[in-house]
C-alpha positions as CSV (number, residue, x, y, z in Angstrom):
1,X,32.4,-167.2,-241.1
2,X,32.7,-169.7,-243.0
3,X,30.3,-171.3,-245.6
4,X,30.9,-174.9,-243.3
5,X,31.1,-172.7,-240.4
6,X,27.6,-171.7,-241.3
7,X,26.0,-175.5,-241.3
8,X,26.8,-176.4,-238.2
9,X,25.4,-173.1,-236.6
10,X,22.2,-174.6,-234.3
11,X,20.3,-172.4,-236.0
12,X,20.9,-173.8,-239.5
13,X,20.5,-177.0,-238.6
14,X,17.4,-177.0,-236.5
15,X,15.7,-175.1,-239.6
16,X,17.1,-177.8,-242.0
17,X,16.2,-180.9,-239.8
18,X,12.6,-179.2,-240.0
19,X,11.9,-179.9,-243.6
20,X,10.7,-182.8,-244.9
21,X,9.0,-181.5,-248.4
22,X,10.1,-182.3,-251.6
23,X,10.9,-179.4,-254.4
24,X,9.0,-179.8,-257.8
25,X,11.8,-181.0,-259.7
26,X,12.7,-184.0,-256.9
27,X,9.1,-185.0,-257.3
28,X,9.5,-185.0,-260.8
29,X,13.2,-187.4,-260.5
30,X,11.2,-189.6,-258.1
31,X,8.3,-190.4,-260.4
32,X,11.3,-190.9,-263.5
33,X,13.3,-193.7,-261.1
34,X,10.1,-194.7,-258.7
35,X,10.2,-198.1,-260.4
36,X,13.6,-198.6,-260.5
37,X,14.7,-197.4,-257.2
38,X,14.2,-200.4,-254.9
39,X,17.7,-201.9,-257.2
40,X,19.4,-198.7,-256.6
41,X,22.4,-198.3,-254.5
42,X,21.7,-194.6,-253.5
43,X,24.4,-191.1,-252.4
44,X,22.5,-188.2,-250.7
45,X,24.9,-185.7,-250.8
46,X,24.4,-182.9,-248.7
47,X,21.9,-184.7,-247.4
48,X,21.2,-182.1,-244.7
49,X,18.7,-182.5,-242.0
50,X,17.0,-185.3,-243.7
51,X,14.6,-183.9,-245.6
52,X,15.3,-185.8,-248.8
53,X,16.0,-189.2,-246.4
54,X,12.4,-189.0,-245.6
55,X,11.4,-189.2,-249.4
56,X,14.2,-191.8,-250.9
57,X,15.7,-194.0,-247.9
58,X,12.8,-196.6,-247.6
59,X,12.3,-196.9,-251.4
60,X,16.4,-197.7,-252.7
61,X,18.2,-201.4,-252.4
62,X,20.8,-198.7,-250.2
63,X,20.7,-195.8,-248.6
64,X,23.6,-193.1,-247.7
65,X,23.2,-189.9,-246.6
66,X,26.6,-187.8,-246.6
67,X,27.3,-184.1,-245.3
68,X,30.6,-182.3,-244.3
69,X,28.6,-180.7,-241.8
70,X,29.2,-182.9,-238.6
71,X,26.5,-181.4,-236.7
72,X,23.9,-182.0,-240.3
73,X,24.7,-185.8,-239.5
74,X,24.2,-185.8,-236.1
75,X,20.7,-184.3,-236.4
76,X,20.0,-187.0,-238.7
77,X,21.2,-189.8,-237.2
78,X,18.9,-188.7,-234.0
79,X,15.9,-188.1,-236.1
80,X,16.3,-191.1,-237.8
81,X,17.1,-193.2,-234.8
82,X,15.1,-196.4,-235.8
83,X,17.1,-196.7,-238.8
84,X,16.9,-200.0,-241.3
85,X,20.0,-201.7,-241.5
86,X,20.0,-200.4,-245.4
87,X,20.3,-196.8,-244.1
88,X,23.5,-195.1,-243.1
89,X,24.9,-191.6,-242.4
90,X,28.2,-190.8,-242.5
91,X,30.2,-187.1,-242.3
92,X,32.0,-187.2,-245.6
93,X,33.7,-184.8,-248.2
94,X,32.2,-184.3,-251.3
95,X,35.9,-183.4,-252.6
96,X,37.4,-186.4,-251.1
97,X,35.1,-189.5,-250.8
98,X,37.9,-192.2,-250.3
99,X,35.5,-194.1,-248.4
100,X,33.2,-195.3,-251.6
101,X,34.9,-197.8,-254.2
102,X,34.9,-197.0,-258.1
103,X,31.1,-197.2,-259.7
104,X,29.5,-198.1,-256.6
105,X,26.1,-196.1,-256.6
106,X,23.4,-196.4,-259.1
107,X,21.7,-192.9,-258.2
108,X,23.4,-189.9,-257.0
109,X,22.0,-187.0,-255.7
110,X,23.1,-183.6,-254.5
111,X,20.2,-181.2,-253.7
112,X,19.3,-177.9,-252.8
113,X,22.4,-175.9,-254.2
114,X,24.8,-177.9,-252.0
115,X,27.6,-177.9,-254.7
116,X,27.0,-174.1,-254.8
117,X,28.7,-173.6,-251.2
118,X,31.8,-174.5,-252.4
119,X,34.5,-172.7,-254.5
120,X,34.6,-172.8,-258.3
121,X,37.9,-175.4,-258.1
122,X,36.3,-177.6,-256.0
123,X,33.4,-177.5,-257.6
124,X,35.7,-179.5,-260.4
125,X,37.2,-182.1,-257.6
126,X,33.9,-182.6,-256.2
127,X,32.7,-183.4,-259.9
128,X,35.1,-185.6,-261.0
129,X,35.1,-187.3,-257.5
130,X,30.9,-187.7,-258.1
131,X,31.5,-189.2,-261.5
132,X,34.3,-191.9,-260.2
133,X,31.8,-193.5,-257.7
134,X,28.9,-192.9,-260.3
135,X,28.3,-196.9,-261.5
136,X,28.6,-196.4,-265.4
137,X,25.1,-196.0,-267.0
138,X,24.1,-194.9,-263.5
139,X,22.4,-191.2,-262.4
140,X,23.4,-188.2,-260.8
141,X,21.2,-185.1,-260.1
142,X,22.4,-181.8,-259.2
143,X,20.5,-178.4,-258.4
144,X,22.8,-175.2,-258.6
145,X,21.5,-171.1,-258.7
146,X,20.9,-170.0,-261.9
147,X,23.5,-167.2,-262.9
148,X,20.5,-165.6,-265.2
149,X,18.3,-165.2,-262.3
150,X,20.1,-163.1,-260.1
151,X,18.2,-159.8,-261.1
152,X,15.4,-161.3,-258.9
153,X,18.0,-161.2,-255.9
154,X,18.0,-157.4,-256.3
155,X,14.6,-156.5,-257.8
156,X,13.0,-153.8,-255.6
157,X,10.1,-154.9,-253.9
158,X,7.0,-153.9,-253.4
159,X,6.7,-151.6,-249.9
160,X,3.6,-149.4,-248.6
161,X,6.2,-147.0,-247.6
162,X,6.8,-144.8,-250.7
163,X,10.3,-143.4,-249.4
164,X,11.5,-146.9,-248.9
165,X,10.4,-148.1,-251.7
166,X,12.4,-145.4,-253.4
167,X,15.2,-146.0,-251.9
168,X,15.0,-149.7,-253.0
169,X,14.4,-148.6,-256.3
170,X,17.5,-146.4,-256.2
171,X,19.7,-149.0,-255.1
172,X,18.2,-151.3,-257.8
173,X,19.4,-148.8,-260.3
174,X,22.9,-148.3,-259.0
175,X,23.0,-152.5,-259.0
176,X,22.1,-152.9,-263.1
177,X,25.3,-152.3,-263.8
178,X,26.9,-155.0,-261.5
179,X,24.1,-157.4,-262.2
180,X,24.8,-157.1,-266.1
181,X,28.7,-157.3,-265.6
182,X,27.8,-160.5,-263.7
183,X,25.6,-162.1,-266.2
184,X,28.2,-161.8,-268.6
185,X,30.2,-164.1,-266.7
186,X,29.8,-168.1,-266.8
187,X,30.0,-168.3,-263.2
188,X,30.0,-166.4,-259.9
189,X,30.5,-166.4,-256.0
190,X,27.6,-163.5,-254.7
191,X,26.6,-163.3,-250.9
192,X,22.7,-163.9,-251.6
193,X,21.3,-163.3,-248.2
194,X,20.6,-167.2,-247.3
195,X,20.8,-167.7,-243.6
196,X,21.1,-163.9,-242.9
197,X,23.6,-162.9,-245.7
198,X,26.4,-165.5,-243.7
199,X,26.8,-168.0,-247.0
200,X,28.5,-167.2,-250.3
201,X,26.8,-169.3,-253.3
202,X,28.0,-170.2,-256.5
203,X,25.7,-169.3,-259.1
204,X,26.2,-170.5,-263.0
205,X,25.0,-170.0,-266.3
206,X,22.6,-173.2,-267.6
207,X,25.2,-173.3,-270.5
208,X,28.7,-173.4,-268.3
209,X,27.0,-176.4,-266.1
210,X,26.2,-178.6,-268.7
211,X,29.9,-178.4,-269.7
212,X,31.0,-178.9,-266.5
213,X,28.8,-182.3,-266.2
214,X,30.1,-183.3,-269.8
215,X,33.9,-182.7,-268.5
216,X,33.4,-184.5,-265.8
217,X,32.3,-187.3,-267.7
218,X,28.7,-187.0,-267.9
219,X,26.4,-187.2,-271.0
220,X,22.7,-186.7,-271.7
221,X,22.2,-183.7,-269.4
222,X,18.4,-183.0,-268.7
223,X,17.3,-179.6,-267.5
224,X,14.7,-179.2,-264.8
225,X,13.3,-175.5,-263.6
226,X,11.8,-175.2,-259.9
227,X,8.2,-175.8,-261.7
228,X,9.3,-179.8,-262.3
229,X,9.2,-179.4,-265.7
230,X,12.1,-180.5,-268.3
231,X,13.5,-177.4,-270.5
232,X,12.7,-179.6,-273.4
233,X,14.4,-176.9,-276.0
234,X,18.5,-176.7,-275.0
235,X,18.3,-173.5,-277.3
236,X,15.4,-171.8,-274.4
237,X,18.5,-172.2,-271.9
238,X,20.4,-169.0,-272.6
239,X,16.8,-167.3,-272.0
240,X,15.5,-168.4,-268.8
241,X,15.8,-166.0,-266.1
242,X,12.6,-166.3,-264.3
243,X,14.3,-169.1,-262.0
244,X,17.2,-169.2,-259.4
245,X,17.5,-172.7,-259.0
246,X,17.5,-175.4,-261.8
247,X,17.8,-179.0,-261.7
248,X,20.1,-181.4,-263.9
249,X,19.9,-185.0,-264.1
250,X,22.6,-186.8,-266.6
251,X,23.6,-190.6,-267.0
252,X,27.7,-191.5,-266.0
């Protein structure tokens, strides 16, 4: 199945069209652009179920909400049935977005590890694709796993049941080895569990995706962990591991 396959199971997309909360970080990128947002010409990519819609769409000049998943669009579109006219969604490609012109959005945003359900060469199209419709001197946020974290994926966890919990333990320790080879790397595809262990994600050192964002075209990359906060030091980045997800906002 499919990572694609995956958001347009009912299941997915009833849980997604349930959420309406934002993350620490988003809070964080709405109080930075609150003031400037009702001039903004605004992408949601992967926009989901809506949750971030519910947050952004009455506050920008325009609103679209894109997703590849037909059945993510359709959800919205009923949910948000009294739509303004400034509020669109469309089923769209993040790898191929024909349909926007050159520069065209002020504010670009691509949350909850969306660009981590592709592969690593798409990752590059999608990218470079995101930077061409990126107005210059414009925004675009991205939130991808965190390659450092991934010992938390594997970490045994606590379990009143002692033989269980040896077992997990046991597994733990047969996993180091992995989990180290894979930390080593700048980048990797690993079958988390999401959704009942049906998606692979793309997970990638703090390092490797600001030089993805600057080879792309992007400058003055900002760092955001799950708490909201900016990782003020870029030195600190090569040390964090405490977080799966982490948030980048840079200027086109």
């Amino acid at each position: 199945m499919s990572n694609k396959e995956v958001y347009e199971a009912e299941d997915v997309v009833s849980s997604y069209t349930a959420e309406s909360s934002l993350l620490e970080p988003e809070k964080t990128l709405l109080n930075i652009f609150r003031d400037r947002l009702k001039n903004m010409r605004m992408l949601d990519i992967g926009v989901g179920g809506g949750r971030t819609t519910c947050n952004f769409a009455s506050l920008v000049k325009e609103y679209v909400g894109i997703d590849y998943s037909e059945s993510m669009i359709s959800a919205c579109k009923k949910r948000f049935m009294d739509l303004q006219e400034n509020i669109s969604f469309r089923v769209c490609d993040v790898r191929s977005m024909e349909a926007f012109g050159d520069g065209y959005f002020d504010f670009i945003l691509f949350s909850y590890n969306g660009i981590d359900s592709i592969s690593h060469e798409d990752r590059m199209k999608a990218l470079q694709e995101i930077r061409r419709i990126c107005k210059k001197g414009g925004f675009f946020c991205v939130s991808s796993h965190n390659l450092q974290g991934i010992g938390q994926l594997y970490a045994p966890q606590l379990s009143v049941n002692p033989v269980r919990m040896l077992k997990k333990i046991a597994k733990y320790l047969l996993l180091r080895p992995t989990i180290k080879k894979l930390k080593r790397s700048g980048y990797a595809m690993i079958r988390d569990g999401a959704h009942n262990h049906r998606l692979v994600h793309y997970y990638i050192k703090p390092e490797e995706q600001i030089e993805q964002l600057s080879s792309a075209g992007f400058k003055n990359v900002r760092v955001y962990s799950l708490d909201g906060k900016e990782v003020e030091a870029k030195s600190r980045l090569g040390a964090i591991t405490d977080t799966l997800w982490l948030y980048y906002l840079c200027e086109a």
